[in-house]
N, C-alpha and C positions, 0 to 999 in steps of 0.2 A: 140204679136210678139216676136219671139225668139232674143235675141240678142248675137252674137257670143263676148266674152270677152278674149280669147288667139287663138293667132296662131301660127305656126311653119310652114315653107314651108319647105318641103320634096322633096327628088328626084322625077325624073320622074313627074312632074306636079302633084304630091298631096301635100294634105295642112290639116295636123292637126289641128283640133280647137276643142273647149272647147266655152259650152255657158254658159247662165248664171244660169242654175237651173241642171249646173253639168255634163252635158251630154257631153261625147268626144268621137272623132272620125277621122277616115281619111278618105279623100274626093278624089276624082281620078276626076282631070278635064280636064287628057288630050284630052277628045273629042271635048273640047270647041278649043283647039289650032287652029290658023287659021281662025276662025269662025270671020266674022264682028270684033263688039269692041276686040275679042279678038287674031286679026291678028297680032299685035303687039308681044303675046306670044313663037312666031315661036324664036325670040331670049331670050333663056331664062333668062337672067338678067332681061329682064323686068315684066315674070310674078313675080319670088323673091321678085321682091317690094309689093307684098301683102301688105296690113295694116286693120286695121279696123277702119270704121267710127266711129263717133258718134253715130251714130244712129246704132251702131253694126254689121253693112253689112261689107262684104268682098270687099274690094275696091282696085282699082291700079290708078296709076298717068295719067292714057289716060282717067280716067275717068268711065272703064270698071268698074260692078258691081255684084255681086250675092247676091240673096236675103237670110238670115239668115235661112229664115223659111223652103225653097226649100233646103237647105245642112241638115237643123236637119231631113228632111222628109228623105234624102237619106240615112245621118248616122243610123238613127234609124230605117230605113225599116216600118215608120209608114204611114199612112196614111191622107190625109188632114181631116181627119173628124177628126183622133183622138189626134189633136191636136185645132182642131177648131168645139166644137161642135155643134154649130149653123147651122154646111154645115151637121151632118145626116137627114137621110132622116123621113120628118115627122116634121120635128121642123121647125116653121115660126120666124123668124128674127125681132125684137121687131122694 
């Protein structure tokens, strides 16, 4: 699992980060606005409160979360396989 280690919130609902084996990027989350947990963003003071877990997910105070591994997929234009390569095709899972 990736885990995101710097943030920066950026205008417009994006959010610079930086994981942990170097990879950085900017992430455009305004489609999530509005959406369920993330109804709360419609005021933007609160998505601002960005932070990161422990466990290196992208977290807010409502509890809303995105998973580490789903933002390096986006940043990096890779694919779930080529970062997990248990999921190609052909390989059985120990």
């Amino acid at each position: 699992m990736k885990k995101i280690v710097k943030l920066k919130v950026l205008s417009d609902y994006r959010i610079e980060i930086e994981f942990d084996d170097g990879i950085q990027g900017v992430v455009d989350l305004s489609s999530l606005v509005g959406q369920g947990v993330f109804s709360s963003w419609k005021e933007y003071e609160n998505f601002k409160k960005a932070s990161i877990s422990s466990l290196g997910e992208l977290v807010w105070q409502n509890g809303a979360d995105l998973c580490p591994d789903s933002l390096y997929l986006k940043i990096t234009g890779k694919s779930p396989a080529d970062i997990f390569p248990a999921l190609k095709a052909g390989k059985k899972r120990a």
